[in-house]
N, C-alpha and C positions, 0 to 999 in steps of 0.2 A: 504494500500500500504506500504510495505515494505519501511524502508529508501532509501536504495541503489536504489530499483526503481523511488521514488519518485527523486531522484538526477539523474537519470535517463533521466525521463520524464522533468524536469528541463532545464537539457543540451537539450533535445530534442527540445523544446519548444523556447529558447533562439535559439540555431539554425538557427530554421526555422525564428523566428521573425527578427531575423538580417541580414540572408539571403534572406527574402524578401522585409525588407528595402533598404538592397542594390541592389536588381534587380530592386524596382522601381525607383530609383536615377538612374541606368542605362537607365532605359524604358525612365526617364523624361530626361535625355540626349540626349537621339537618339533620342526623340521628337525635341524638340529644334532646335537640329543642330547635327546628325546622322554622317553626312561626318568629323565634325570639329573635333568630340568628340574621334572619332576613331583614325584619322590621329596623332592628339594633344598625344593619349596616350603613343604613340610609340615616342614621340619627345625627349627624353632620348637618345635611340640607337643611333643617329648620325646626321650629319646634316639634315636640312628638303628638302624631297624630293617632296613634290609640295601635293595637291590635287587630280589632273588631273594627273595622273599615271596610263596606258599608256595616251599618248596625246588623243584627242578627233580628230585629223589627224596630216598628216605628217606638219611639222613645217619649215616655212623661214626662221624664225626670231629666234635667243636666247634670244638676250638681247634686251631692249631698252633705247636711249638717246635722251630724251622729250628736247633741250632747248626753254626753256619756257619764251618768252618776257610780260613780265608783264605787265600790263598798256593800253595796246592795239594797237600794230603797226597799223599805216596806209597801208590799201591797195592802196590805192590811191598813193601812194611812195613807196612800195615795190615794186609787185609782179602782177600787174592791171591796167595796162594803158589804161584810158579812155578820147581817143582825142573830143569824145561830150563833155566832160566836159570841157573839155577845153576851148573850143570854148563856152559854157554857161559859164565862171567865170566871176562874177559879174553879172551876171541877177540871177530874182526871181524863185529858186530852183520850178519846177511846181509841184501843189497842185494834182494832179491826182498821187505821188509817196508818196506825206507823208501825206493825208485825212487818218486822222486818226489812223495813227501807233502813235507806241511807240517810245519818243524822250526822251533822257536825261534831259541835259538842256538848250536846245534850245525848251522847248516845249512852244508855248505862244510867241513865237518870232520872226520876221521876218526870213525866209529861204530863203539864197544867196546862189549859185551856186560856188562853190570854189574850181578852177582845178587844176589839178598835180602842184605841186611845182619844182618837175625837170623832166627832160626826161627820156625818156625808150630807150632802145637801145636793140636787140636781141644777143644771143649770143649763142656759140656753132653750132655745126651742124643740132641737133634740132630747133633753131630758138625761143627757150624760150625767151619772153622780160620780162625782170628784169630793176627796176629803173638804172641809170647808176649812182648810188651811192654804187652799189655791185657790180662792177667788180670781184671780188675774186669768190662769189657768182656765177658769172655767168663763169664764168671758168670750172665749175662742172654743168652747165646746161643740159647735157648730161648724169647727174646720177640721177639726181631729179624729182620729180615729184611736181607740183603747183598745188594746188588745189584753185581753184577762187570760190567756188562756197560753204565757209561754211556760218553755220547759226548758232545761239544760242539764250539763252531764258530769258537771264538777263544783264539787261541794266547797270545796275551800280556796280562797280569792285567787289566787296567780294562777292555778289551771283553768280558771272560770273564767278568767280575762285572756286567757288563749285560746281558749274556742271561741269565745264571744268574738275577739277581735279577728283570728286566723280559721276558724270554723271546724280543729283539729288541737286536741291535745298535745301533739307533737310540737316539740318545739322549733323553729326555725322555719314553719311556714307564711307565706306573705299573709299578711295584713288584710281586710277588707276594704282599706284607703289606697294599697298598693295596690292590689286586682283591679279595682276603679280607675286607676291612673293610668295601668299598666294598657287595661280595655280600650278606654276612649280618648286618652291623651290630656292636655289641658289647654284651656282657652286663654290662660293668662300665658306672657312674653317674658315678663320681669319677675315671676311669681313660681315657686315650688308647684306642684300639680296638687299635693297633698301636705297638709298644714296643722297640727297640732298646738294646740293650747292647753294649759293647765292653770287650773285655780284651785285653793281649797278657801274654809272660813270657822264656822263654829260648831260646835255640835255634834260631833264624831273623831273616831280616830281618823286620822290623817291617811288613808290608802296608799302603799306605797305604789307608784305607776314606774313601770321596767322600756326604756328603748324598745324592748322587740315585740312591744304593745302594735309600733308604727312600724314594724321592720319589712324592707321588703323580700325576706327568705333567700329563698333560690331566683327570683328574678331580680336583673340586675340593680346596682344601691342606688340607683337613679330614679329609683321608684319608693324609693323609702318616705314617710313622712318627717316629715323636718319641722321640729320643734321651735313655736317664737317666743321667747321670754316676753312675760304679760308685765314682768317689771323691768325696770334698766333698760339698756341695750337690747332689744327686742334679738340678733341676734350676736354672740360674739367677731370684734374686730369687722363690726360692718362700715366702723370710720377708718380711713385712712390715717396712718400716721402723718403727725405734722410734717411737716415740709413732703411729703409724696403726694404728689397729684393727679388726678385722675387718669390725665394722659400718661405718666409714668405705669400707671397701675393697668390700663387699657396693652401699653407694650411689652411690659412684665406676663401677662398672661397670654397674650402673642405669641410669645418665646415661650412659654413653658409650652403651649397646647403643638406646636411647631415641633416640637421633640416628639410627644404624645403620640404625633401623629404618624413621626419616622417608628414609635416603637409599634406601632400597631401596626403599620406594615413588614415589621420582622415579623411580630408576636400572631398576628390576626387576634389577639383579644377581645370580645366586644366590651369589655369592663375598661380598655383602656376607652374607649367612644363617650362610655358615663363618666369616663373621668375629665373629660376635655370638656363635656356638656355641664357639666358640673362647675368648671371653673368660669364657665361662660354665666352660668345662671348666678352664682356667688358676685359677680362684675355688676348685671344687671341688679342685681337686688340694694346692693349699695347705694341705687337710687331710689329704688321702688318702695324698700320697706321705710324708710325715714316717713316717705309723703304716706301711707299707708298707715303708719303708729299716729297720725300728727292730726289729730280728731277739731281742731279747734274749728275744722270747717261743718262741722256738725250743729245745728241746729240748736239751741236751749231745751228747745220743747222733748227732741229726741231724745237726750242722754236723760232727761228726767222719766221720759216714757221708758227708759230701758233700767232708770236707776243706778246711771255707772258714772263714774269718774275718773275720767281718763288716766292711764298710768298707774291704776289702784291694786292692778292685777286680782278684779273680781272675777265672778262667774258673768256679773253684769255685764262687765267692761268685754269682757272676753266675747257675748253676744254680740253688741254690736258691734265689734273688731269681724266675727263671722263674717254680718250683715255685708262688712267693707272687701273682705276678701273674695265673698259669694260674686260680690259686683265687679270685679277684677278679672274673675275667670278662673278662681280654684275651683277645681275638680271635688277636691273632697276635705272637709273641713270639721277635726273630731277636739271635741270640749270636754277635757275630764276635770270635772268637779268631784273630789276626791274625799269626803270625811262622812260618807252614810254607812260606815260598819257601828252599828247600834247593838251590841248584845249588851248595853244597860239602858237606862234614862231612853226609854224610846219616847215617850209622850212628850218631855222637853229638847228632846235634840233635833224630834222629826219638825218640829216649830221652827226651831231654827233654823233647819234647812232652808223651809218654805217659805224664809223670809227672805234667804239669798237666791232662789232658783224661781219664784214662781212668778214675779212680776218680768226679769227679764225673760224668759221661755214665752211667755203669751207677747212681750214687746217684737221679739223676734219674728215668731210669726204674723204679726200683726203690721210690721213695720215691711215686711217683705209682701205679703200682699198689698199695701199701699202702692207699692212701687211694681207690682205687675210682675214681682219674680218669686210667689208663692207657688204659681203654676206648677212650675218648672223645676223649684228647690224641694226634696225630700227631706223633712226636719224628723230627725228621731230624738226620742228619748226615754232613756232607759240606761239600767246597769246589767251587772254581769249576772246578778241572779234577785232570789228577793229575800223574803225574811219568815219566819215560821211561824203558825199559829199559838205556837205552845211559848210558854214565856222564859227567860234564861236571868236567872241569877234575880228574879221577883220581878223586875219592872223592863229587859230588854228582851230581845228576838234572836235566834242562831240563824245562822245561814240557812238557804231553801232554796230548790233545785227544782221542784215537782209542780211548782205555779209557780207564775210571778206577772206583772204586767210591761208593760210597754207604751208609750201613747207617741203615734205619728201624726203628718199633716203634710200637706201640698204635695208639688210631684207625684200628683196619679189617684193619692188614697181618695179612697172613699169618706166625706168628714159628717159629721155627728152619726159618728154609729160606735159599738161596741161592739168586741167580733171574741167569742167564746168566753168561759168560765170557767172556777174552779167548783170546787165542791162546795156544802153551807158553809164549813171552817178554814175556807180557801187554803187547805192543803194542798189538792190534785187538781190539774186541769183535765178537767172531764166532757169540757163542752169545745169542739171544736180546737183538739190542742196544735200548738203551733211552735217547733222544734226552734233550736238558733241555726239550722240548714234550713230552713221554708224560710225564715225571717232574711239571709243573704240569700236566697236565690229569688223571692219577691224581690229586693233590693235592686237587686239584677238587673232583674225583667223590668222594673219601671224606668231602668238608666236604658233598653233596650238591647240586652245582653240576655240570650239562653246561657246559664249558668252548666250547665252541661259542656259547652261548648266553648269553653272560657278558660282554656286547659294550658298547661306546659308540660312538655315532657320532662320530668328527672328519674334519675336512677331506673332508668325503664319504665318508668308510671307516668301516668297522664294524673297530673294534678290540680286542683281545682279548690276554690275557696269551699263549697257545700261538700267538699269530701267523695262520699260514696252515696248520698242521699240527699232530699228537698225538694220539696214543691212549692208550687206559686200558691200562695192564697189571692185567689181569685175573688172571693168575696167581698175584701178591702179594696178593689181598684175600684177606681169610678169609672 
């Protein structure tokens, strides 16, 4: 063979050897996770347009705002008035409701019967009864919808807030803010897709809330919920150091994503793409979130209708902070208000609650329908679980898995109606019960996503927020 052939054959040889290397790092990709790998490549051109492009049907809902009471509100004082229990408080909780379930810490303990702490009162046209400790609440009885009739599958708070939030036990699966994000993309430029706040106040132990509440698992951290401090600095180093100015800061991140960009063409990583889009969105927020925290263009009448004071890092303030990011174009937007674990003082602690939750939750929806984006916004609220009929240590509640409620509104739901029950001692949901997989996969379907079909491949499984199970409650839609 001739030199020049032999170099020839060489180049040839080389060629095909590195083009078949990298068709099988493609093949091993689209094995993997095929929908991820593709969508991820393109995540350079501009912001992320979703998964599910077209929708999988037409869509209620845009956005959602999850607030999420931590801890486990009582049904028994919200949202579920049971006058047999009443009348049994202080007799022996009967043994034909609790042979042999699962009990917090009351297992092994005598069980007392322990009734509503205050009254219920109906309101609106519908005739929704609401504890009368949420008048505000019930003022918008006529938009919402109660569900009496949930259930879930762990009894004590950190596994409860991982199914509730990931719809699995397992740790390290995404988030129901990440699948959301992950699905439809986000309408905001300058703005996380998925946005977290915290507040706590009086009343309860203080719930501790864990990162991987928001976390986005196995889909890449570019879908993770990103936390804004409700006090200070909303987030850290969002100001530039003195003397570096913007334009320094704009070229500084230039040059880093410019490297990014050589390594993902050795690596093929798609985690290096969230890491370039990351530093882009971190640029843009430096602008975005100051005008964002900076409320003073709000109204008098407003912050009184929501009861917040800017900067206070309420539940209030954190409302209408929602309100401002709904309007922005976040995707998905989760409130934990964190101090409703009551196994003492329920009767004075659940007051206190509902002196910090109950005016702004009705200002919210109420202020969001003024503005024409109730339609469209899914407001939930609820915690991870609820509280037990039988009483713990004389005057609180243990954890409770087997009922509990929930109350939504706008995006889709059906409002002043009640959708199922528990039994007379709001034990069991016995009437129309409705799982935390039916509760994300209705979720789903009203953003306009089959939850079925809302999958990534890992580990060889096709994975999904509702697991292995969940239906649409149909009944709740309008």
């Amino acid at each position: 063979m001739e030199p020049h052939e032999r170099a020839l054959e060489n180049n040839r040889r080389t060629f095909l050897g590195q083009g078949i290397a990298g068709l099988g790092l493609l093949a091993l990709n689209s094995l993997l996770n095929p929908r991820l790998f593709a969508a991820l490549a393109a995540q350079e051109a501009g912001r992320w347009r979703g998964a599910v492009n077209p929708l999988h049907h037409p869509a209620k809902a845009k956005r959602v705002i999850f607030l999420y009471q931590a801890g486990g509100p009582s049904h028994l004082e919200t949202f579920d008035f049971k006058p047999k229990l009443a009348e049994m408080h202080g007799k022996a909780m009967p043994e034909s409701f609790t042979k042999g379930q699962q009990i917090a810490q009351l297992q092994g303990k005598p069980l007392v019967c322990f009734g509503p702490q205050h009254g219920f009162k109906k309101f609106g046209q519908s005739g929704q009864e609401l504890c009368e400790l949420f008048p505000h609440m019930g003022s918008v009885a006529d938009q919402v919808c109660i569900i009496r009739s949930m259930s879930t599958e762990q009894i004590n708070h950190d596994p409860a807030h991982t199914v509730m939030n990931t719809g699995s036990i397992i740790a390290g699966r995404p988030s129901m803010g990440s699948w959301v994000f992950y699905g439809l993309g986000s309408e905001a430029d300058d703005l996380p897709g998925f946005v977290v706040l915290l507040s706590s106040g009086r009343g309860g132990q203080n719930q501790p809330i864990a990162a991987r509440q928001w976390s986005a698992g196995m889909l890449p951290s570019k879908f993770q919920g990103v936390k804004l401090n409700s006090t200070g600095d909303p987030v850290l180093y969002i100001r530039n150091p003195e003397g570096f100015s913007a334009e320094l800061q704009r070229h500084s991140i230039d040059a880093i994503n410019a490297l990014n960009r050589v390594q993902h063409t050795a690596l093929q990583d798609p985690e290096i793409l969230t890491r370039i889009a990351q530093y882009e969105m971190a640029f843009k927020m430096q602008s975005s979130v100051p005008g964002l925290m900076d409320m003073s263009s709000e109204p008098p009448q407003v912050l009184e209708m929501y009861g917040a004071r800017p900067g206070d890092g309420s539940f209030a303030s954190n409302c209408l902070l929602a309100r401002r990011l709904a309007e922005r174009g976040v995707r998905f937007i989760q409130l934990y208000h964190r101090d409703w674990d009551h196994h003492a003082g329920v009767k004075v602690n659940i007051a206190l609650k509902a002196e910090e939750v109950d005016k702004p939750t009705a200002a919210l929806i109420t202020d969001l329908k003024q503005r024409g984006m109730l339609d469209d916004t899914l407001v939930i609220w609820g915690g991870e679980f609820g509280r037990t009929p039988m009483s713990q240590g004389g005057d609180g509640r243990d954890h409770h898995i087997k009922g509990f409620s929930f109350m939504l509104a706008g995006g889709g739901i059906k409002g002043g109606i009640t959708h199922g029950a528990t039994d007379d001692l709001g034990y069991e949901a016995v009437e129309k019960p409705v799982t935390v997989h039916d509760f994300h996969a209705t979720m789903l379907h009203l953003l306009g996503i089959d939850h079925e079909r809302l999958t990534v491949k890992f580990q060889g499984q096709e994975v999904r927020l509702t697991f292995t199970s969940g239906r649409v409650v149909k009944e709740i839609l309008a």
